[in-house]
C-alpha positions as CSV (number, residue, x, y, z in Angstrom):
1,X,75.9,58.5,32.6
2,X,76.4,54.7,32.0
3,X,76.3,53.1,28.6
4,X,73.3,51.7,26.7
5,X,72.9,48.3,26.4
6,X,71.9,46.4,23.3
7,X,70.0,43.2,22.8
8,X,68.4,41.7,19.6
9,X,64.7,41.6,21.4
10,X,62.4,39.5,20.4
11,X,59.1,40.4,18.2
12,X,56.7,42.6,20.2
13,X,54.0,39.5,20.3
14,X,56.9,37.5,21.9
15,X,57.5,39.4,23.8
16,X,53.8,40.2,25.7
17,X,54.0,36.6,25.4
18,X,56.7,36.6,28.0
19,X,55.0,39.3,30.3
20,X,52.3,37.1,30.5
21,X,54.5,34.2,31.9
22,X,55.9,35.9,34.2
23,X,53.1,38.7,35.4
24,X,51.6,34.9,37.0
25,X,55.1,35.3,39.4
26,X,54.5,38.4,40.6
27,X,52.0,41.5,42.1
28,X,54.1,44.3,39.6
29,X,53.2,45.4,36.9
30,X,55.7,44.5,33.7
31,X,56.0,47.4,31.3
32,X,58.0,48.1,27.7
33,X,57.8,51.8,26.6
34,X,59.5,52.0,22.9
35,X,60.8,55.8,23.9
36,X,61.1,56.5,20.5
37,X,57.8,55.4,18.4
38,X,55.7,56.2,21.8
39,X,54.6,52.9,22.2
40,X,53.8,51.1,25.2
41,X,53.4,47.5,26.7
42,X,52.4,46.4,30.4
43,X,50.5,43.6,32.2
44,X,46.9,42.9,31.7
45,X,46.4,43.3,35.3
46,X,47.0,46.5,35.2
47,X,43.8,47.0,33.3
48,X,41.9,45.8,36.6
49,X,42.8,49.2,38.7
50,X,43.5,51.8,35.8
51,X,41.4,53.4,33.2
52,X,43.9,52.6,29.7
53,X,42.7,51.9,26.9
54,X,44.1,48.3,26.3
55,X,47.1,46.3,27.9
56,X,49.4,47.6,24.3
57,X,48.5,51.1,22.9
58,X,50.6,54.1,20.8
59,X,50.7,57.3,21.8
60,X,52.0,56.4,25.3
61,X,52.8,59.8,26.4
62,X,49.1,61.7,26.3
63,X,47.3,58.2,27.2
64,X,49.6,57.6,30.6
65,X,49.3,61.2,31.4
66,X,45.1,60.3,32.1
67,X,45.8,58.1,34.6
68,X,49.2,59.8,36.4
69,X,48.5,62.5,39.2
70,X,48.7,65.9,37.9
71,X,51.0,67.4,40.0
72,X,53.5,64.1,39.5
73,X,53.4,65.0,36.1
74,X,56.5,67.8,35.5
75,X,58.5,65.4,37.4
76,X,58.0,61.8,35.0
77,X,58.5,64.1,31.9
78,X,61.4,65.5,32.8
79,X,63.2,62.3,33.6
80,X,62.2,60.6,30.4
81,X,63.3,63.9,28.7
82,X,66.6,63.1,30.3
83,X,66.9,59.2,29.2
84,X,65.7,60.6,25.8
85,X,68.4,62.7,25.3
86,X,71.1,59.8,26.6
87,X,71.5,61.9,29.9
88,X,70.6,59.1,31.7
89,X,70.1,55.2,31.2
90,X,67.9,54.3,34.1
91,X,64.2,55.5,35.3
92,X,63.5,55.3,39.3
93,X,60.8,57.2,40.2
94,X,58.3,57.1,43.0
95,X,54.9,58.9,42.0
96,X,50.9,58.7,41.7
97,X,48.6,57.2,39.4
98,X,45.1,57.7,39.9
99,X,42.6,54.3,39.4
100,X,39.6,53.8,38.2
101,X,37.7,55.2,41.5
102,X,39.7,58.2,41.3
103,X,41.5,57.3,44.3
104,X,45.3,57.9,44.5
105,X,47.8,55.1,44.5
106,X,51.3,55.7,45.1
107,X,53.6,53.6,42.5
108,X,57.4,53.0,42.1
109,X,58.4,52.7,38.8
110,X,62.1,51.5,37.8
111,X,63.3,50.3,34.5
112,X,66.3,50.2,32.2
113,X,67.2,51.5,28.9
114,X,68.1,49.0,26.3
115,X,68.8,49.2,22.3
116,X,66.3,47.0,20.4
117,X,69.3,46.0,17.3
118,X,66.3,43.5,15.3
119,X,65.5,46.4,13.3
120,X,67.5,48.2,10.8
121,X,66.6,51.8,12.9
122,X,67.9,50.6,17.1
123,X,65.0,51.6,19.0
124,X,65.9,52.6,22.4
125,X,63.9,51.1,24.7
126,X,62.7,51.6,28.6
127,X,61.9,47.8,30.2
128,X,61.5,48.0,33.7
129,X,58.1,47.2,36.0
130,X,55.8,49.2,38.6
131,X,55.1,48.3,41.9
132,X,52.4,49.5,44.1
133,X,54.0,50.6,47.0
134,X,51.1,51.0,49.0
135,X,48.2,48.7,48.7
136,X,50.8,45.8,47.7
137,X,52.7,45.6,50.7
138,X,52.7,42.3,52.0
139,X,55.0,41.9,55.0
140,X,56.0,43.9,58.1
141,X,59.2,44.6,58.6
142,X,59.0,45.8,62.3
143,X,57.2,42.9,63.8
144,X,57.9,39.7,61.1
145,X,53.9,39.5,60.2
146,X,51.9,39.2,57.4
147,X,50.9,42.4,56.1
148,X,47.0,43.4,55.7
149,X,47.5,43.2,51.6
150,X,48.4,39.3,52.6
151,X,45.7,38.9,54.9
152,X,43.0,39.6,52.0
153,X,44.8,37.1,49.4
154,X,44.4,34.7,52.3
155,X,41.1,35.4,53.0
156,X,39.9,35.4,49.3
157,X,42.0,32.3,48.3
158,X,40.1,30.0,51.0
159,X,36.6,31.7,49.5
160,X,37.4,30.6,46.3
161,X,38.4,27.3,47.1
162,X,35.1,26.9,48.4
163,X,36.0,27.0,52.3
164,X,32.9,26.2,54.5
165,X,31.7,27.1,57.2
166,X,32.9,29.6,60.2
167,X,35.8,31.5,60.7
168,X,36.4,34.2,63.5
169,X,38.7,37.5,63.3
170,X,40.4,38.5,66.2
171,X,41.4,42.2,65.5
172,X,43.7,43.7,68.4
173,X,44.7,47.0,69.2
174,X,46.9,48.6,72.0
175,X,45.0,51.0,74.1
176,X,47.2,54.0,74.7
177,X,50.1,53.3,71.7
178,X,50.4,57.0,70.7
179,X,51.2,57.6,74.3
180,X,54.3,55.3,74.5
181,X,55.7,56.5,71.0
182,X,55.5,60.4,72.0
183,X,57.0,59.9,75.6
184,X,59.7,56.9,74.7
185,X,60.1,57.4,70.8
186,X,59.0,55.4,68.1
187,X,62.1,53.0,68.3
188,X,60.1,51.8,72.0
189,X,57.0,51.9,69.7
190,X,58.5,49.0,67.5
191,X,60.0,47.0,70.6
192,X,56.2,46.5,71.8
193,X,54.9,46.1,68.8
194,X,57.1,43.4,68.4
195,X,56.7,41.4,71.6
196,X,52.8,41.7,71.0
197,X,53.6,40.0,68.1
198,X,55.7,37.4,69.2
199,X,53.1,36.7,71.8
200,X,50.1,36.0,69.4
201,X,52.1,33.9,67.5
202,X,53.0,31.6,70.8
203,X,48.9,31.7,71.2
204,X,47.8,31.2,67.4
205,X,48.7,28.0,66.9
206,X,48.0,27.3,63.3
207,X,45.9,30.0,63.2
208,X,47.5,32.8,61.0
209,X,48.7,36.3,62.6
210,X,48.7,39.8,60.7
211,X,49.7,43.2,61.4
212,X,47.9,46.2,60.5
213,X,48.7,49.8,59.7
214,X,49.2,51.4,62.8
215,X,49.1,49.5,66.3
216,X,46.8,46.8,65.2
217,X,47.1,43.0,64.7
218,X,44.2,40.2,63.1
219,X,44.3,36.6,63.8
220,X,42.7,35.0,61.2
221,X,40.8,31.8,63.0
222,X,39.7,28.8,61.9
223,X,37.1,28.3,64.3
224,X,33.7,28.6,65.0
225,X,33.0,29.6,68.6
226,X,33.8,32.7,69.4
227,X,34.7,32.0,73.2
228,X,38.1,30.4,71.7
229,X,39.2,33.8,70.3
230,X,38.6,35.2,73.7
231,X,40.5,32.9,75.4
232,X,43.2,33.4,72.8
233,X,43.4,37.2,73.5
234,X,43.1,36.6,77.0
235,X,46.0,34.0,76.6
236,X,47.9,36.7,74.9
237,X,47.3,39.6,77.3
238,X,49.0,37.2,80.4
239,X,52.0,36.8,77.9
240,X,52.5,40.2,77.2
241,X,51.9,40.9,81.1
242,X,54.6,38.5,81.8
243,X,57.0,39.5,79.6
244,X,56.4,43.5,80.8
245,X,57.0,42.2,84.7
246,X,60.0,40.8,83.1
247,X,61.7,43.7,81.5
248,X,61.1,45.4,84.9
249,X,57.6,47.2,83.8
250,X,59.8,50.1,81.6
251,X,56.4,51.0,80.0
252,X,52.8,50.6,80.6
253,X,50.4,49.5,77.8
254,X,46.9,47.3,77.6
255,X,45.2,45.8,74.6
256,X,41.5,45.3,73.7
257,X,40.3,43.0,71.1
258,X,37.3,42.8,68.6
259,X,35.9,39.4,67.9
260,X,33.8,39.0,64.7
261,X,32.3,35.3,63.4
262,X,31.9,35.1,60.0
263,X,31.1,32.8,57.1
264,X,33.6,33.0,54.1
265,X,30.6,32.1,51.8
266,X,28.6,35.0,52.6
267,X,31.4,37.9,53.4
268,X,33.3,40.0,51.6
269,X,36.8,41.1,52.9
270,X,35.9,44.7,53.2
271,X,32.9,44.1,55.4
272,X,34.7,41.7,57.7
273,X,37.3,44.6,58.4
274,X,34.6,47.1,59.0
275,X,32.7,44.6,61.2
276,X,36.3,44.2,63.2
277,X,36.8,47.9,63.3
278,X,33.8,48.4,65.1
279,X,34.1,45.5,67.3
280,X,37.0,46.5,68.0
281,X,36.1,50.2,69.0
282,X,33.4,48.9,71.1
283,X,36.0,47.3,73.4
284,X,37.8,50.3,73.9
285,X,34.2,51.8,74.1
286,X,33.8,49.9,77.2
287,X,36.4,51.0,79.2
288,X,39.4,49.2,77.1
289,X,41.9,46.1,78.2
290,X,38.7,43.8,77.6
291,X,37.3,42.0,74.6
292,X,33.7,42.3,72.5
293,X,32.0,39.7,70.2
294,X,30.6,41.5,67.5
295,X,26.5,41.5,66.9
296,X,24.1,42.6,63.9
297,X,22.1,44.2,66.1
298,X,25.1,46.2,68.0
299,X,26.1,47.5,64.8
300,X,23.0,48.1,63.3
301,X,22.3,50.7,66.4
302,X,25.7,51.8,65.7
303,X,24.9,52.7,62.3
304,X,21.7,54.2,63.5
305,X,23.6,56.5,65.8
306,X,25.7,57.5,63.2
307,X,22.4,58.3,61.1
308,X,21.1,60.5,64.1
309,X,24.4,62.0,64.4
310,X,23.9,63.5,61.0
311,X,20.4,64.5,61.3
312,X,21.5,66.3,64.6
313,X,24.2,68.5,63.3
314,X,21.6,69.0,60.3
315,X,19.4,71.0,62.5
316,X,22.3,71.9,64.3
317,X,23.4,74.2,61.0
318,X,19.9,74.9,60.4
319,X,19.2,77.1,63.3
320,X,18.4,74.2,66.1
321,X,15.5,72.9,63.7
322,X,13.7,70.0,65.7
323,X,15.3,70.7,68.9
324,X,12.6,71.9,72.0
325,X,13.1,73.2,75.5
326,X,10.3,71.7,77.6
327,X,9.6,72.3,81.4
328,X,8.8,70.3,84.1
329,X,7.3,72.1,87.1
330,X,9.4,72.0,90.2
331,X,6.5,72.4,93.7
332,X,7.7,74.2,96.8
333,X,6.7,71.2,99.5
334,X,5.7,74.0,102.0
335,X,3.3,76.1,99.5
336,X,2.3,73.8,96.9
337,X,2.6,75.9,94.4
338,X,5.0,75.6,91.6
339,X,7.8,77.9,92.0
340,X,10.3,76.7,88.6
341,X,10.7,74.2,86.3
342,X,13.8,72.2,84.9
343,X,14.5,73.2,81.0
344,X,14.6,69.7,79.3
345,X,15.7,69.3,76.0
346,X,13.5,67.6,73.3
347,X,14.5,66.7,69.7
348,X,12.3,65.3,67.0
349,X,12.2,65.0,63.0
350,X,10.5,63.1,60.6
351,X,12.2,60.2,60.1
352,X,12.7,59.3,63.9
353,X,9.5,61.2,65.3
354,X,10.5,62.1,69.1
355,X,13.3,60.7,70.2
356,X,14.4,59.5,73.8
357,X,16.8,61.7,75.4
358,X,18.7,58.6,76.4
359,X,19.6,58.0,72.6
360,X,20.1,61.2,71.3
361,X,21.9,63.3,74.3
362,X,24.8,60.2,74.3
363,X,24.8,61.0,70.7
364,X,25.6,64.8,71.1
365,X,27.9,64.3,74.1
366,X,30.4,62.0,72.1
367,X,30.2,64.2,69.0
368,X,30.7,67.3,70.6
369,X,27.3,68.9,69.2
370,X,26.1,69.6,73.1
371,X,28.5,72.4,72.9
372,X,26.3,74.7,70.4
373,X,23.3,72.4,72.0
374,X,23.7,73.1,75.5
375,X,24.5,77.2,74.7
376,X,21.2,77.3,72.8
377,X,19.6,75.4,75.6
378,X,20.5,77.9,78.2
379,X,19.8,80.8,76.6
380,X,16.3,79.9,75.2
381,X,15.3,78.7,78.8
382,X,16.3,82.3,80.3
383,X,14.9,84.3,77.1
384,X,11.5,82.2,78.2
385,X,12.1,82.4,82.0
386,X,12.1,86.0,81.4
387,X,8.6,86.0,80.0
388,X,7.7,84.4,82.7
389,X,9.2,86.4,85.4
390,X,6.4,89.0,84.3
391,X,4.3,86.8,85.9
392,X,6.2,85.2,88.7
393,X,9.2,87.6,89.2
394,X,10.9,84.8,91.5
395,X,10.2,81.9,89.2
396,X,13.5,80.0,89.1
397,X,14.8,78.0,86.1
398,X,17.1,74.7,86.6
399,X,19.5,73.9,83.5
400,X,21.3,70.7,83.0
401,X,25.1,71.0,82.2
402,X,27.1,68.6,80.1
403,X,30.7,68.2,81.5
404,X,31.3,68.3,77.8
405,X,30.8,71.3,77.6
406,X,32.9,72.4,81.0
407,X,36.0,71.0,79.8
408,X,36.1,71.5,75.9
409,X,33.8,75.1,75.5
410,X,34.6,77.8,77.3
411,X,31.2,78.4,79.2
412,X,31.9,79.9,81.9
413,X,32.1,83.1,79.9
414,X,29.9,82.3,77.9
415,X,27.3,81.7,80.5
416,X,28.1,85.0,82.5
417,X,27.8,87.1,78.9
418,X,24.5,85.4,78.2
419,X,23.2,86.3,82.0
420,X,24.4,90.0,81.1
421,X,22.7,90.5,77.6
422,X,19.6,88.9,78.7
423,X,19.5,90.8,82.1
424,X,18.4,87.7,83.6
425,X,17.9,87.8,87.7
426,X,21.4,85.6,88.6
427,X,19.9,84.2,91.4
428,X,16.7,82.8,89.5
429,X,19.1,80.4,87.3
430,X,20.4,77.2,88.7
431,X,22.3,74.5,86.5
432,X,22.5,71.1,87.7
433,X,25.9,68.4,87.8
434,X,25.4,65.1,88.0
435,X,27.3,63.6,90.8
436,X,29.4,61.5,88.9
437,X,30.9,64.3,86.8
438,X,31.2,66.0,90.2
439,X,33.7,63.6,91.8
440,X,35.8,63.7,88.4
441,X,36.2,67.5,88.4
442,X,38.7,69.0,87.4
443,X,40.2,72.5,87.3
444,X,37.8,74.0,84.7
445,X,34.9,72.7,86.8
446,X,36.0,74.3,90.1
447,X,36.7,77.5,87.9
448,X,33.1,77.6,86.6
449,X,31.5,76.4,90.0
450,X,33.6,79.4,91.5
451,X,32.2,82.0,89.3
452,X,28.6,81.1,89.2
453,X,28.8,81.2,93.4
454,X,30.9,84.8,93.0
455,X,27.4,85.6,90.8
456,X,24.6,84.1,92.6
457,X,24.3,81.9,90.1
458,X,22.6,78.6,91.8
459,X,24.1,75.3,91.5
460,X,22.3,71.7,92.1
461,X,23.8,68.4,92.5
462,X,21.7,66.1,90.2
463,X,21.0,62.3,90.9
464,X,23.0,62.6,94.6
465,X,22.9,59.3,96.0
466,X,23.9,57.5,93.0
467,X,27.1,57.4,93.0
468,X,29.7,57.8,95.9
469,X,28.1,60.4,97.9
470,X,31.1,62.2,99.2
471,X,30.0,64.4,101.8
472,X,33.9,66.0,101.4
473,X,33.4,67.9,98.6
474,X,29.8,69.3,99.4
475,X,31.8,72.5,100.7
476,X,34.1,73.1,98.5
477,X,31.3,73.5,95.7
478,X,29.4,75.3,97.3
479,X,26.2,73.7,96.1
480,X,22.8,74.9,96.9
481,X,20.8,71.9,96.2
482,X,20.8,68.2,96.3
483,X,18.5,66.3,93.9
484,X,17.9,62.8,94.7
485,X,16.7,61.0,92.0
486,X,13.7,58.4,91.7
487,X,16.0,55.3,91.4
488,X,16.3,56.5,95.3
489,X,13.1,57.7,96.2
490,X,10.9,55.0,94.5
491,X,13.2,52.6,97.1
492,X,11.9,54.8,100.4
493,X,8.9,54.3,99.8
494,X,8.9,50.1,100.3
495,X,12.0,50.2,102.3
496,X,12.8,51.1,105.8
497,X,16.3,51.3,105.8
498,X,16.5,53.0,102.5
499,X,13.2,56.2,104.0
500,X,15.7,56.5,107.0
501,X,18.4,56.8,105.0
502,X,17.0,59.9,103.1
503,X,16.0,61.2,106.1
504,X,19.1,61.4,107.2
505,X,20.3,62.7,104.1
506,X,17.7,65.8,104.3
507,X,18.5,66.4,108.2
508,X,22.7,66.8,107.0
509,X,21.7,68.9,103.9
510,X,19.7,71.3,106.0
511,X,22.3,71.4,108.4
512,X,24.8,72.7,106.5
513,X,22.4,75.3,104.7
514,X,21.7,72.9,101.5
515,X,18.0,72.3,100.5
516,X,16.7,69.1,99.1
517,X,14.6,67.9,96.0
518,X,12.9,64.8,95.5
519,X,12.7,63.9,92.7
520,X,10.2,61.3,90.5
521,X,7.6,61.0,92.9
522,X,4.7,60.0,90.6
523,X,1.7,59.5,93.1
524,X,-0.4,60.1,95.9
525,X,1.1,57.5,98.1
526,X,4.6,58.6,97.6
527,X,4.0,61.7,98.2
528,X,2.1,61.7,101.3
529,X,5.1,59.4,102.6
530,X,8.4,60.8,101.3
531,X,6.6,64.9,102.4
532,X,6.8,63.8,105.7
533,X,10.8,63.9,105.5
534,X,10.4,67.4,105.1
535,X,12.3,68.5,101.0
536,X,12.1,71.6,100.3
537,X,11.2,70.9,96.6
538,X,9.3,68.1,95.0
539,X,9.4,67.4,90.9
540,X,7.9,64.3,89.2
541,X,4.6,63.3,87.1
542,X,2.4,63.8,90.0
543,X,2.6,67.7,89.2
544,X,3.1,67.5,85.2
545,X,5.6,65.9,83.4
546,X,7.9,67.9,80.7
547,X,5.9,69.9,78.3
548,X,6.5,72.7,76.0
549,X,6.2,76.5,76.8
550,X,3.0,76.7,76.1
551,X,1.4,73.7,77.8
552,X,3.1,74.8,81.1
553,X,2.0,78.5,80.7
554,X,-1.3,77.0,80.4
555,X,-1.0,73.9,83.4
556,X,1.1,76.2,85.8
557,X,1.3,79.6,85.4
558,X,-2.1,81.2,83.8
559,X,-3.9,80.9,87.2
560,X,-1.1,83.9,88.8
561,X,-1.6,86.1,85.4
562,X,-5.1,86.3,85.9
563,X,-5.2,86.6,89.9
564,X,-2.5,89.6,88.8
């Protein structure tokens, strides 16, 4: 149980006095609690993060119980219950408080009991001090560094003694960390973390180095061309590769870097670490193990994305509102006549007006939404090609299919139930790849591809000649149509080699039972040139360009209703 000690304390003025001195020596918080009279005493400081009434106020116990997290609360009062009753002489607790945000910060709160003998009544006494154990840390154990807490006194002591001019952050991260600590255990995770550390610090010079939670590191430069921070991560990516060949190449790691120039007169801390964040993310964005220099503009599409994002999953919850199917004819070379159209998706609102499918599919891809997206898509363009089969009981719709959706939906299924409770003709759907996605596939590609073929479900490979135009793998999906885009086209019209070379392309296609659209073909001239190559199928603003149901009812289809 331990004995209790007793002093002959100094007056209570005296003694705040003292706190004062020696609150200037260090980040914790000095306390007194008179256990008996309910009276407490703690550093000002304190009063900068937590919602008390002064720095020295009575009735401690319902005042401190404001601030401390609920749940916490059973906990604290039994253990000053127990060092009220003499059970115990010592308080070492690790519990919440709750600042003036409402945000939780963990504390650690330790303190002795002592008898305060100046009075005729002793007065037992808790003196102890409390810590923040989260937001104070300052150092890192694993790799030697600076902590993040330390990085921000840094930062704000050179603003405040008036620093001029630029500095540059350098915020690095490893690429694939979680993947080392789950297949070689955390202790490997701390051995490279460590030598990544070791090697900034051979590079930094007098620069500072700092690490961050998780597997990320700042260098705090002071410099003013960003170039230099590049060379100093690319100075520290040859270290690290040197000292991997050296311990025989156990484990296999990269790192990227975010590079952000800055002026300490016109930043604040927290926006410099949300500018290096993104930089950051943009460097594994573009394909990681490479560096990015942070811009305005960058960031303010960023943030624009991020707006459009929301707005998207808005009318995403709100039964698709602002998204469109339009159609764009597709002409049978040999007929003329239009014979289907491609489903095209459209999305506009108020604040953006239309927007470009280039900036809002990305959007949907990386956020998942062309899952629901994509399902609505394909099942409003059969509901409508339905209608239209009334008309034109062959008409064939082409729909575009995310490889999102392939390999994180299951849509095989839900395709084939969609097909079912429509009562759609199979073999007047197609749904176009892109050929890049194509040469990536994986099993739950082929397992799609295999049931739409087992169905008659048509299948088009989009934008072929774009990428690496394996003629392998032609067979073993079992396409039905090649679609060469106008990037390839526009070229055969100017260019020998590249007209000969489509040529070509149409002879092997028909050969081995494939038709061929061209697509993009905008006028006259291009069409009179590129027919003579003989595609089955020809799409592009010379016959319409994408419209809504009721424009290409009108432009495309009214003429058979009537000669019905």
């Amino acid at each position: 149980m331990g004995k209790t000690t007793s002093i002959n304390l100094v007056g209570r003025e005296e003694f705040e006095d003292v706190m004062r001195v020696f609150a200037r020596c260090t980040d914790d918080y000095l306390f007194l609690f008179d256990l008996d009279k309910d009276e407490y005493i703690i550093s000002e400081k304190v009063l900068e993060r937590f919602d008390l009434p002064g720095n020295h106020f009575t009735n401690a116990g319902a005042v401190l119980e404001k601030i401390i997290y609920p749940e916490d609360m059973p906990g604290l009062t039994e253990n000053l219950a127990q060092i009220r009753r003499g059970e115990s002489q010592e308080h070492d607790l690790e519990y919440r408080w709750v600042d003036k945000n409402g945000k939780i910060v963990w504390i650690s709160c330790r303190g002795i009991v002592i008898q305060d003998t100046t009075k005729e009544e002793e007065t037992k006494l808790l003196i102890g001090r409390v810590t923040e154990i989260g937001s104070k840390r300052k150092a890192d154990n694993v790799t030697g560094l600076f902590a993040e807490r330390q990085l921000q006194l840094d930062f704000e002591q050179l603003k405040r003694e008036g620093k001029r001019g630029k500095g540059i952050l350098l915020r690095i991260g490893v690429d694939n960390f979680k993947e080392i600590n789950e297949r070689y255990g955390m202790d490997t995770g701390d051995v490279v973390l460590k030598m990544i550390a070791d090697c900034m610090e051979q590079v930094a010079g007098e620069d500072h180095c700092y690490r961050l939670d998780g597997d990320e590191f700042v260098m705090l430069m002071d410099e003013e061309d960003e170039q230099k921070a590049r060379k100093k991560y690319h100075k520290t990516r040859i270290l690290i590769e040197e000292q991997r060949k050296e311990q025989g190449y156990r484990n296999f790691y990269t790192i990227s870097a975010g590079v952000v120039g800055f002026y300490y007169e016109e930043t604040e801390f927290d926006k410099l670490c949300t500018y290096s964040e993104f930089a950051l993310g943009m460097a594994k964005k573009n394909g990681k193990n490479c560096s990015y220099v942070f811009t305005q503009e960058d960031y303010e599409e960023y943030l624009k994305n991020i707006k459009i994002q929301e707005k998207l999953r808005y009318s995403v919850n709100h039964d698709f509102q602002g998204f469109e199917v339009y159609y764009q004819p597709i002409v049978s070379l040999k007929t003329g006549q239009v014979v289907g159209a491609e489903a095209l998706l459209r999305f506009s609102s108020k604040e953006y007006g239309m927007l470009s499918p280039g900036i809002f599919i990305p959007v949907l891809e990386e956020s998942g939404l062309i899952i629901p997206v994509g399902e609505w898509v394909y099942r409003t363009a059969m509901r409508q090609t339905m209608e239209w089969h009334k008309i034109m009981p062959k008409f064939r719709i082409n729909i575009n299919l995310s490889f999102i959706q392939i390999c994180k939906s299951d849509v095989v299924n839900e395709i084939m139930s969609s097909i079912e409770e429509l009562g759609i003709e199979p073999s007047t759907v197609l749904f176009e790849f892109t050929e890049s996605g194509m040469i990536s596939y994986d099993d739950s590609v082929q397992r799609l591809l295999d049931v739409l073929n087992e169905n008659e479900v048509k299948i088009a490979l989009d934008d072929f000649g774009t990428g690496y135009s394996s003629l392998a793998y032609l067979q073993n999906l079992k396409v039905n149509l090649l679609k060469l885009d106008r990037g390839f086209t526009s070229k055969a019209v100017v260019n020998d080699f590249d007209y000969n070379l489509i040529g070509h392309i149409v002879d092997m296609a028909h050969s081995v039972g494939l038709q061929v659209c061209f697509e993009g073909i905008e006028t006259e001239e291009e069409l009179q040139k590129l027919r003579k190559l003989e595609p089955d199928y020809i799409q592009g603003f010379y016959y319409g360009r994408p419209v809504n149901k009721e424009t290409f009812y009108e432009q495309n289809l009214k003429k058979f209703e009537v000669c019905k």
